[in-house]
C-alpha positions as CSV (number, residue, x, y, z in Angstrom):
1,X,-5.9,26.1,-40.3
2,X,-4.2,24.3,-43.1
3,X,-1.0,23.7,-43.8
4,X,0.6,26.2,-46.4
5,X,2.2,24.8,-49.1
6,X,5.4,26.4,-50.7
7,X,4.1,28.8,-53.7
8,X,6.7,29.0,-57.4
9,X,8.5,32.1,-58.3
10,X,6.1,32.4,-61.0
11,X,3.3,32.1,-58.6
12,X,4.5,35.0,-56.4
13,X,5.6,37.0,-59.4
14,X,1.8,37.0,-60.1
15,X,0.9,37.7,-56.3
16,X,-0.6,41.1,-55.8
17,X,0.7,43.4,-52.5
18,X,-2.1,42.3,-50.2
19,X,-2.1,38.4,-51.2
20,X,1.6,38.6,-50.7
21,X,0.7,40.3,-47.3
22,X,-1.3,37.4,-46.2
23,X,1.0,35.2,-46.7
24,X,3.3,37.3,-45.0
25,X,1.3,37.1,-41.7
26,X,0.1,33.1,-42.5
27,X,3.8,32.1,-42.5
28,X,4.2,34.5,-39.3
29,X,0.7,32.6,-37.5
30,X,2.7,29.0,-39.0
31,X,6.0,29.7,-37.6
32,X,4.2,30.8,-33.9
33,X,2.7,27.7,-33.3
34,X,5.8,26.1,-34.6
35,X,7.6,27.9,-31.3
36,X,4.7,27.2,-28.9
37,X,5.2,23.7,-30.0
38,X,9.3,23.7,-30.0
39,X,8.9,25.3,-26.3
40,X,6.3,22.4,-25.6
41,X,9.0,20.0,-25.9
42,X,11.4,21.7,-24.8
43,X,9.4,22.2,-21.3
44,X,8.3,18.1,-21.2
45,X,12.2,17.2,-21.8
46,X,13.4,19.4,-19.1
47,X,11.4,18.4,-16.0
48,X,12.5,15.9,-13.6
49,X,11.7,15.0,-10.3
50,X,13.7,18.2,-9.1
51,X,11.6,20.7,-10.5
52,X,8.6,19.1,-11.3
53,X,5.9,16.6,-9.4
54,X,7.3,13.8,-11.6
55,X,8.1,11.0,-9.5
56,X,11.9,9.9,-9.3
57,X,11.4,6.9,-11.3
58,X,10.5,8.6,-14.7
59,X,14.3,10.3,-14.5
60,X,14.9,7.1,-15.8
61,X,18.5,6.0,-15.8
62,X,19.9,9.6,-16.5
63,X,19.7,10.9,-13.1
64,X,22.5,13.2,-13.1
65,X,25.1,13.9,-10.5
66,X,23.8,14.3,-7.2
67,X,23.5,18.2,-6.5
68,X,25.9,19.6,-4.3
69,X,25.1,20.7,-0.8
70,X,24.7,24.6,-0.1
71,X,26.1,26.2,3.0
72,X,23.5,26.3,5.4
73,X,21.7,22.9,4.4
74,X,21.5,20.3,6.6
75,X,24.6,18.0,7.2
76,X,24.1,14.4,6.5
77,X,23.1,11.8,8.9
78,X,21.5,11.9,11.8
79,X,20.1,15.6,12.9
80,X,20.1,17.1,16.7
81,X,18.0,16.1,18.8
82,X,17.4,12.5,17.1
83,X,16.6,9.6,19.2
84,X,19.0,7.2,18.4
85,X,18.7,3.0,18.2
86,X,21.5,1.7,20.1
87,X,21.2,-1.3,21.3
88,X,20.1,-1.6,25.3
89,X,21.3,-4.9,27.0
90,X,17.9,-6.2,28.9
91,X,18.2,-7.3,32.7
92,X,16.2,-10.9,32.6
93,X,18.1,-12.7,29.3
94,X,16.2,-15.8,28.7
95,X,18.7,-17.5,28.6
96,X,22.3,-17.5,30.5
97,X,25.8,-19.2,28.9
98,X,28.5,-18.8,31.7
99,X,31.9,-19.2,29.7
100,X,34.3,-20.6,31.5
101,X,38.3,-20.6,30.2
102,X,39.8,-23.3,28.3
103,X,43.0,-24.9,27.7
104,X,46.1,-24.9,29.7
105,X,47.7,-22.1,32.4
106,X,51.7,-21.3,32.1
107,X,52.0,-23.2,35.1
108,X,50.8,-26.5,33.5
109,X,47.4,-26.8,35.1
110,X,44.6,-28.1,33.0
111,X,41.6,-25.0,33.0
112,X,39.5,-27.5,32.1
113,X,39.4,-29.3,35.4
114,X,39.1,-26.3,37.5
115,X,34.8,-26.2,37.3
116,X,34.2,-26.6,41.0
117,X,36.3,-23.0,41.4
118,X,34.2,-20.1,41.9
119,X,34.4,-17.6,39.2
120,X,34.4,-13.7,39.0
121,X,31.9,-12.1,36.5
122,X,33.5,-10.0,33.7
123,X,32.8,-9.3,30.6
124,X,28.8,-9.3,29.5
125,X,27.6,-9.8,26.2
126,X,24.1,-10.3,24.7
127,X,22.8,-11.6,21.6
128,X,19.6,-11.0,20.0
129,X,18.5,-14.2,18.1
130,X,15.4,-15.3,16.9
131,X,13.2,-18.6,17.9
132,X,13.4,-21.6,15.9
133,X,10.2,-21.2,13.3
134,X,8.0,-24.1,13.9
135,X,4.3,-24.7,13.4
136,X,2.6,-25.8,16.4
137,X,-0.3,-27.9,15.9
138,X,-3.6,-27.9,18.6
139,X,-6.4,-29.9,18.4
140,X,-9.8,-28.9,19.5
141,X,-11.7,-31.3,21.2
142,X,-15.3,-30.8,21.6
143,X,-17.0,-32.2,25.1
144,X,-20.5,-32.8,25.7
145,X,-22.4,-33.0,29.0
146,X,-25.8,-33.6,30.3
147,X,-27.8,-31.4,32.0
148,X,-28.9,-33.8,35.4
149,X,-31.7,-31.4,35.9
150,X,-33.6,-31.9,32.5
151,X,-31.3,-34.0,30.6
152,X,-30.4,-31.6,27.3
153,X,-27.3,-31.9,26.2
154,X,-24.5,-29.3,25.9
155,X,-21.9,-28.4,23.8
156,X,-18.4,-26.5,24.1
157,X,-18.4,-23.7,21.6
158,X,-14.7,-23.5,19.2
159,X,-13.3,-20.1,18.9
160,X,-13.6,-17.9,15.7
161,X,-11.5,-19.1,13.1
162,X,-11.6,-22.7,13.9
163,X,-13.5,-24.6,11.1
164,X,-14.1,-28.7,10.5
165,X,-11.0,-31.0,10.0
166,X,-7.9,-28.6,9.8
167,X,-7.3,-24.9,9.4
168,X,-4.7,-21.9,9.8
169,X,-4.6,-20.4,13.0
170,X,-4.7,-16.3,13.6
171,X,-1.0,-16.5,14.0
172,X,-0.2,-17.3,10.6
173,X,-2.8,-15.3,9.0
174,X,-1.6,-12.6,10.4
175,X,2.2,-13.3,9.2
176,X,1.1,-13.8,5.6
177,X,-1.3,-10.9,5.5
178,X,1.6,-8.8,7.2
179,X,3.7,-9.9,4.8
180,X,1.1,-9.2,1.3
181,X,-0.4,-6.0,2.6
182,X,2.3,-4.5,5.2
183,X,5.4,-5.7,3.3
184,X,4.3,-5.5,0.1
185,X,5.6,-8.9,-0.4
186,X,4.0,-10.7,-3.4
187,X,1.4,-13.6,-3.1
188,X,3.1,-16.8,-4.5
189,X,6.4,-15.8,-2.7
190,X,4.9,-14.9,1.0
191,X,3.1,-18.9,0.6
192,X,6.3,-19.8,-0.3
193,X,8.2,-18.0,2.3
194,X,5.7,-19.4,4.8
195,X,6.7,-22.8,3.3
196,X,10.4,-22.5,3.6
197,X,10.1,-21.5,7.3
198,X,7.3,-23.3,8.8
199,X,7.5,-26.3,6.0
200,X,3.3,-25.3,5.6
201,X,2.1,-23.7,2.3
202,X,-1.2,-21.9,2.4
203,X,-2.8,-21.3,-1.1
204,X,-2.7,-18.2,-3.0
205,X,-6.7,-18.2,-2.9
206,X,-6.6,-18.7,1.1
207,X,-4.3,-15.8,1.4
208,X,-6.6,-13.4,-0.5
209,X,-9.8,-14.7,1.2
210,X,-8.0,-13.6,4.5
211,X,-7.2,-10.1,3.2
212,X,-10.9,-10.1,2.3
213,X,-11.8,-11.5,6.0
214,X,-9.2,-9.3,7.8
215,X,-10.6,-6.4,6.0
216,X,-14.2,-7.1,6.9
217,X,-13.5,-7.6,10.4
218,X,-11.9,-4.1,11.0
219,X,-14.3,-2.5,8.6
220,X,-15.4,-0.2,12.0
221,X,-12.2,0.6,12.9
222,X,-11.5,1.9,9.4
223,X,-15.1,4.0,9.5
224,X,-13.5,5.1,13.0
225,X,-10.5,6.9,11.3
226,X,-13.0,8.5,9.5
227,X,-14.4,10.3,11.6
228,X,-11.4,11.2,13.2
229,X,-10.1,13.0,10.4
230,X,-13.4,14.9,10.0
231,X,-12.9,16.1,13.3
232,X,-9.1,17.3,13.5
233,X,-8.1,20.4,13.2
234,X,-5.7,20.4,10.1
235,X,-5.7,17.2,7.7
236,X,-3.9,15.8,4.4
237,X,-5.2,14.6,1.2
238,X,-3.6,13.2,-2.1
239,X,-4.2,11.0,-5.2
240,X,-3.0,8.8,-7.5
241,X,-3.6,6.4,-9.9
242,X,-4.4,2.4,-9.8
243,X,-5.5,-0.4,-11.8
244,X,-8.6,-2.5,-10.7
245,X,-9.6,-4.9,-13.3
246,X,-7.5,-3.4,-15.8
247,X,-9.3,0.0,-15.5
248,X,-7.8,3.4,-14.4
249,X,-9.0,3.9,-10.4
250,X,-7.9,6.3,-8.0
251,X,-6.9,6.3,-4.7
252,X,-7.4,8.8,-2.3
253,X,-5.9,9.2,1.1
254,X,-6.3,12.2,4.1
255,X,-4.3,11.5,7.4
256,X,-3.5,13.3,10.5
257,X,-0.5,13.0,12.9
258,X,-2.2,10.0,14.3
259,X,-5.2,8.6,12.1
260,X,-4.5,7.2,8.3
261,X,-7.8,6.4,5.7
262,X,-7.3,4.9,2.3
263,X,-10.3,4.8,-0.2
264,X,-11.1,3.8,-4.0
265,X,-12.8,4.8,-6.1
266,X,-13.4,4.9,-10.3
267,X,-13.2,8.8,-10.4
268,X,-10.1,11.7,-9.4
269,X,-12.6,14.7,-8.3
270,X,-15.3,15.8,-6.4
271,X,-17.5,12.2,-6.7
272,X,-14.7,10.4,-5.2
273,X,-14.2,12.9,-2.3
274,X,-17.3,13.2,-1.8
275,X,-17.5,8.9,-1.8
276,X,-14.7,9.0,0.7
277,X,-17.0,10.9,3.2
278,X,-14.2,13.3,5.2
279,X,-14.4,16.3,2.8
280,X,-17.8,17.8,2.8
281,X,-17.5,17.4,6.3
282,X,-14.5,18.9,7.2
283,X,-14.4,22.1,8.6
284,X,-10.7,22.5,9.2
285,X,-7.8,23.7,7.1
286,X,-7.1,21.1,4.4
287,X,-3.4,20.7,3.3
288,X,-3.3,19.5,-0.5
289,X,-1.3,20.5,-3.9
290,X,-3.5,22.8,-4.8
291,X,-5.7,20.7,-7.5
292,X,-8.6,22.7,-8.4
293,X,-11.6,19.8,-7.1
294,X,-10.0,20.6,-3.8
295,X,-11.6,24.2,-4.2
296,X,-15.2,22.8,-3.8
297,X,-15.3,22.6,-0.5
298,X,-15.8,26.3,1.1
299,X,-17.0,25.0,4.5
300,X,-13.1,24.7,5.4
301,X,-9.9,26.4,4.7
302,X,-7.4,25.6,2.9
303,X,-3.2,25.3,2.4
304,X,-1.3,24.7,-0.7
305,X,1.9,22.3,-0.7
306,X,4.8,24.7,-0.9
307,X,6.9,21.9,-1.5
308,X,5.3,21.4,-5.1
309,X,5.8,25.3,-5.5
310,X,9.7,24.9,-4.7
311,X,10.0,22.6,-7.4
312,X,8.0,24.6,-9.7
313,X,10.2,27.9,-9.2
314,X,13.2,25.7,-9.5
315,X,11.8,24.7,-12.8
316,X,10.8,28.5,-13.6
317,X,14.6,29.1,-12.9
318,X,15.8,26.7,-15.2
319,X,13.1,28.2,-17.7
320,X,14.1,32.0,-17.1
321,X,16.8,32.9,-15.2
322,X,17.7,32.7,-11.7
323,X,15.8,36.3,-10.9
324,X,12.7,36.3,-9.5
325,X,12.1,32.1,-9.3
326,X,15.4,32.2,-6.8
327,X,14.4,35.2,-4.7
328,X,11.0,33.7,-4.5
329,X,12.0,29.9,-3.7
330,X,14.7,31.0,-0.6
331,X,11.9,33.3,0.4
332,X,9.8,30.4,1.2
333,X,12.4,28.5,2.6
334,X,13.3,31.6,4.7
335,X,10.1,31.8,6.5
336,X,10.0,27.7,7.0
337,X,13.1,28.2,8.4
338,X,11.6,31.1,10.8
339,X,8.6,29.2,11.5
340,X,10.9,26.3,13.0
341,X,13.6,28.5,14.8
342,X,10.4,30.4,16.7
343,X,8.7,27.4,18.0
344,X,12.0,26.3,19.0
345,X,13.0,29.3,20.8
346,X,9.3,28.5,22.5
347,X,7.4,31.2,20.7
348,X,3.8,31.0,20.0
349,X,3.8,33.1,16.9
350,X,6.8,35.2,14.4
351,X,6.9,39.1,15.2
352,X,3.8,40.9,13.2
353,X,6.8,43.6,11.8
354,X,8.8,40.6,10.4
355,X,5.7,38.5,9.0
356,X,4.1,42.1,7.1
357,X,8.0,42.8,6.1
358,X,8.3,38.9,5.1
359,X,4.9,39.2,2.7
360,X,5.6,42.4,1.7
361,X,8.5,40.7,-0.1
362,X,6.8,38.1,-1.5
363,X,4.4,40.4,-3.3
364,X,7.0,42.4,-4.9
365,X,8.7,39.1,-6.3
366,X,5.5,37.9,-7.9
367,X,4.9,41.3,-9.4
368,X,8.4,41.3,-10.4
369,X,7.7,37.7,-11.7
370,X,4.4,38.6,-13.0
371,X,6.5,42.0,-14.9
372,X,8.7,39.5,-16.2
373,X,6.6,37.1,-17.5
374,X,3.3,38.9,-18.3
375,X,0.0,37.5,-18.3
376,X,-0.6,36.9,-22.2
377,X,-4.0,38.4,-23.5
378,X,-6.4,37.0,-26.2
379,X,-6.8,39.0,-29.5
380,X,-9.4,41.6,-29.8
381,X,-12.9,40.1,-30.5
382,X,-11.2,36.6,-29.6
383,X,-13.1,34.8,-27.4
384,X,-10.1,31.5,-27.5
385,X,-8.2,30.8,-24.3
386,X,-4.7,31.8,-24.4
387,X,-2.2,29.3,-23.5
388,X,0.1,31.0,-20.9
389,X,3.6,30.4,-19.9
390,X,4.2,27.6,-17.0
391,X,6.1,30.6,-15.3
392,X,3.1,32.9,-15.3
393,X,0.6,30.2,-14.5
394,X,2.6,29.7,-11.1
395,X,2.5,33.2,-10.7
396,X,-0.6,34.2,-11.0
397,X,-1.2,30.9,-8.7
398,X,0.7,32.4,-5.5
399,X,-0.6,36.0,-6.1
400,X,-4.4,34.9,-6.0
401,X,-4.2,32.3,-3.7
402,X,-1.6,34.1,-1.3
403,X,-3.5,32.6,1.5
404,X,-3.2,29.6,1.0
405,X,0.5,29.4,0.0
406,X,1.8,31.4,3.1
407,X,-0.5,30.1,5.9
408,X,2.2,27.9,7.3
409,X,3.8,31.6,8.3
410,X,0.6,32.7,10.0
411,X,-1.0,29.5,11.5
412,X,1.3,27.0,13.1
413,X,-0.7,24.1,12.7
414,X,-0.2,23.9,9.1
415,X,2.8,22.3,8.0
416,X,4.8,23.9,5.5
417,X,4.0,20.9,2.7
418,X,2.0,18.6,2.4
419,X,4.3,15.2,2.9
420,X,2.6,13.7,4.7
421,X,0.0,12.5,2.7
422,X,2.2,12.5,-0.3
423,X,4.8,9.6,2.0
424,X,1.4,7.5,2.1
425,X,0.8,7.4,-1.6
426,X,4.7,6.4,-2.4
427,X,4.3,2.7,-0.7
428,X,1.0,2.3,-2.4
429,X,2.9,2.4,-5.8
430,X,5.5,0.2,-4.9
431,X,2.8,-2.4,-4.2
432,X,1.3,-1.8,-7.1
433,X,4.5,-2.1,-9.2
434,X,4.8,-5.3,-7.7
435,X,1.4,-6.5,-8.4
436,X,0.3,-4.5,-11.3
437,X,-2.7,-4.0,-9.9
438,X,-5.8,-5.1,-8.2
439,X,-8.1,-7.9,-10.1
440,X,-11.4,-6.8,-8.6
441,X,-12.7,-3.7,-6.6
442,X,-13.4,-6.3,-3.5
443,X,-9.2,-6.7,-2.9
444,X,-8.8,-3.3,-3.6
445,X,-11.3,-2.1,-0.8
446,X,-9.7,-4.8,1.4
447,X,-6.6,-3.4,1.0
448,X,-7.5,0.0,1.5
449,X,-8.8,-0.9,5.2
450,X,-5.8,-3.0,6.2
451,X,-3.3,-0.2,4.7
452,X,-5.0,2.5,6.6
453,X,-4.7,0.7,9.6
454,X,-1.9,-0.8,9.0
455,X,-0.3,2.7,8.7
456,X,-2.4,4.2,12.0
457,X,-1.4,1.6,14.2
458,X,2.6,2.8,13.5
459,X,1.8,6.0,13.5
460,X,0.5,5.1,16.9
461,X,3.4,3.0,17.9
462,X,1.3,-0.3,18.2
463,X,2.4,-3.3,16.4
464,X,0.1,-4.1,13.3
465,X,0.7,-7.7,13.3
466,X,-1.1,-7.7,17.0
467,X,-3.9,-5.9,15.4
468,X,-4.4,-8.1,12.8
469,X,-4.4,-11.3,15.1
470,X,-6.6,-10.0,17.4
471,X,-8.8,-9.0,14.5
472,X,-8.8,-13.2,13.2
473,X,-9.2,-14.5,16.3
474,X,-12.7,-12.0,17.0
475,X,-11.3,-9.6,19.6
């Protein structure tokens, strides 16, 4: 439509009734899409990583207070039940300093001299330190012998990773792939960190052929994790952005209790998923935030994030009262809550008379939502899609997909949220904010593998760094 323009006095003086009607209901249609707009903005300045999926970091500097704690939220610190990491002292030290006293009794003896005494054991203290880094350099000789029987000669064989003149041993490959792809340390500075230690600086380029090497080498053992996932009863997914050779990638990661996988890939939806090779086989119940792709796959069930839905009715709130958004977001948190206390108490499943009274509830706040903010309809003989309100759009969200949202109440091997897989992604964008991104789809896919079993092996409670080595040195 184009813009009006503002007519003279004499010009409406010479307006008829209807023209002046039309421009009556012009100015009215102008000054509508002015508000949608104004509300636009005003919705994009408001939302934070409090009531929004907006990551922390795009608060920017203007944070705000911290908010204050509610009675019946958790205290700070360490919760019940949480295994502490105190210190043990360890029965076979390597090594023993016996300290003997020094200096000079009341009486005038000399402590000094009085070694050959024996002494009583008192106080016992231990110090964790670590070894003195050193490189320690082994040559590999290769012996030949003669067969006395038919006279061939034979050879011994040098293990994987040792090639002519000098190389790096699986040792430090490991420590400066640890220290790239687990620590998210950056290239130059883990060869020079090497350096400073072990007074030995690999190359930039030897470092990423590694990665590339590593990554190759446990190539099965990432295809394993695979099919582990496609095979559990209840696994996470999420996605997010990345930069391969300065284009827009995405990466994708689902993940168990015990089992991590990372892909890749150049597209967000269903090619990608179906790339990554769990999803259209997965017949269990899928935890994700609710992202419509997701949907395409009927062979399993499904579970939406309530933790994205929290933030969302906290938004609402801020949007339109605290009515129904606040009855709505402690109802969720109410039968969390109930959820937890149950299994504690060593129940298999909540009381059918509280779980019917509990959704009973949430129904009537959704309608109450839904009566509050109304779903808006087109014009007659429109056919154009009418923009609704963020607050109905969540509403009509948990009413049709009621399932979903509340199956943490029903079916205990759903998690409330879906953090787990969201905790994955967080690391993978503080690497990449370190790096920028990845120069070719090669590193990235590397990377991908080592991450994913980098992150099984602690979910596992095995070292990575004895994964990696035994990885170089062909085990």
């Amino acid at each position: 439509m184009p813009e009006l323009t503002r007519p003279t006095q004499a010009e409406l003086n010479r307006m008829s009734h209807p023209e002046k009607d039309g421009l009556i209901l012009a100015l009215f249609d102008v000054l509508g899409r002015h508000e949608q707009r104004l509300r636009e903005l005003e919705s994009q300045i408001q939302k934070t990583s409090r009531n929004s999926s907006q990551p922390p970091s795009s608060d920017g500097l203007k944070k705000g207070p911290a908010m204050p704690r509610r009675p019946g939220e958790k205290p700070l610190g360490g919760q019940p039940g949480h295994r502490g990491a105190t210190r043990v002292m360890v029965d076979t030290p390597d090594e023993i300093r016996e300290l003997r006293p020094v200096g000079v009794c009341a009486c005038g003896t000399e402590l000094a001299g009085l070694e050959g005494l024996p002494g009583r054991l008192g106080e016992r203290r231990q110090q964790i330190e670590l070894p003195e880094p050193k490189t320690v350099v082994t040559e590999f000789r290769q012996l030949w012998v003669t067969c006395p029987g038919c006279g061939r000669d034979h050879g011994g064989t040098f293990p994987v990773g040792v090639t002519p003149n000098v190389s790096f041993g699986p040792r430090l490959k490991t420590y400066a792939v640890g220290l790239v792809n687990g620590h998210f340390v950056v290239l130059d500075r883990a060869c020079d960190l090497i350096a400073d230690q072990y007074g030995v600086r690999p190359s930039d380029g030897a470092v990423q052929n590694w990665m590339i090497e590593a990554g190759q080498r446990l190539a099965d053992d990432h295809a394993a994790g695979r099919e582990a996932i496609r095979a559990a009863e209840v696994a996470h997914f999420d996605e997010s952005g990345m930069r391969v050779s300065g284009q827009l990638h995405w990466l994708h990661v689902a993940a168990t209790a015990t089992v991590v996988y990372y892909t890749v890939h150049a597209k967000r939806g269903e090619e990608a998923m179906d790339a990554a090779g769990i999803l259209p086989r997965f017949t269990g119940t899928a935890v994700h935030d609710h992202w419509k792709p997701y949907g395409a796959y009927i062979q399993c069930t499904h579970a939406f994030c309530n933790a994205h839905h929290l933030r969302e009715l906290r938004y609402c709130e801020e949007l339109t009262g605290p009515f129904w958004p606040y009855a709505l977001r402690h109802l969720l948190v109410e039968g969390h809550e109930a959820v937890l206390a149950a299994r504690a108490a060593g129940q298999a499943a909540l009381e059918r008379g509280y779980v019917a009274e509990w959704l009973a509830r949430y129904d009537q706040q959704v309608s109450n939502g839904l009566g509050a903010c109304p779903i808006r309809l087109p014009e007659p003989g429109s056919k154009r899609r009418v923009k609704q309100h963020p607050a109905t759009n969540l509403l009509v969200r948990l009413r049709d997909y009621k399932t979903e949202v509340t199956r943490f109440l029903t079916d205990w091997r759903v998690p409330f949220d879906n953090n787990r897989a969201e905790r994955l992604v967080r690391p993978i964008k503080v690497k990449l904010k370190v790096i920028g991104g990845f120069r070719a789809l090669g590193g990235s896919t590397a990377f991908c593998i080592l991450r994913s079993i980098w992150e099984t092996n602690k979910l596992n409670g095995i070292n990575p760094f004895d994964t990696l080595r035994l990885a170089f040195e062909g085990r």
